[in-house]
N, C-alpha and C positions, 0 to 999 in steps of 0.2 A: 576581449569580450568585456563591457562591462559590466558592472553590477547588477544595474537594473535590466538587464537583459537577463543574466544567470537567475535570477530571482522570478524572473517571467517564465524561465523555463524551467525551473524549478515547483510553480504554481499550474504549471500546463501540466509537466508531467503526473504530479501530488492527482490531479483532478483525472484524468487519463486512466491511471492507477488505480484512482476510487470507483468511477466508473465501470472498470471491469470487474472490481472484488464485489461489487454492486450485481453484476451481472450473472457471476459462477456462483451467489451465494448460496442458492436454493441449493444445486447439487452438491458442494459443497457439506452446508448443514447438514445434507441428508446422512451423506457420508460419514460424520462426526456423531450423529444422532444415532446410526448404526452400531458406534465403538461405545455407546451410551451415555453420551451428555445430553443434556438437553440443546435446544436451539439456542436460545441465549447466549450459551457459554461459546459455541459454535461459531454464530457471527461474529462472538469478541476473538475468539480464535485468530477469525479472518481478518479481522480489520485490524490486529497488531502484527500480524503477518504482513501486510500490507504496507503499512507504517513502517515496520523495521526496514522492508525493500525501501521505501522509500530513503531510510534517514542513511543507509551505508550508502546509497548511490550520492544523495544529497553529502554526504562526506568527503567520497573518491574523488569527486567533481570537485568539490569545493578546494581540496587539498594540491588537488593537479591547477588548478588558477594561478595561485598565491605561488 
């Protein structure tokens, strides 16, 4: 596989990924907003939860290449 391919599926996945944390945010937040954070803090919750799935798979993947 080349580069420019892991890289492309790298950026599908990332967007894919975003997408759904896009999707469950509402209920999500709400649930977070429940244990008493506000929303803000909520979404940031979710979108570094999201990021971190991202970057260990973006690692496994990367690591098993090479």
């Amino acid at each position: 596989m080349g580069r420019k391919s892991v890289l492309l599926g790298f950026a599908l996945f990332g967007y894919v990924l975003g997408f759904l944390a896009w999707l469950v945010r509402t209920p999500v937040a709400k649930f977070i907003a429940s244990i008493g954070l506000n929303q803000d803090i909520s979404g940031a919750i979710l979108a570094g939860f999201a990021g971190g799935i991202l970057m260990v798979i973006t690692v496994l993947v990367w690591s098993a290449v090479d």
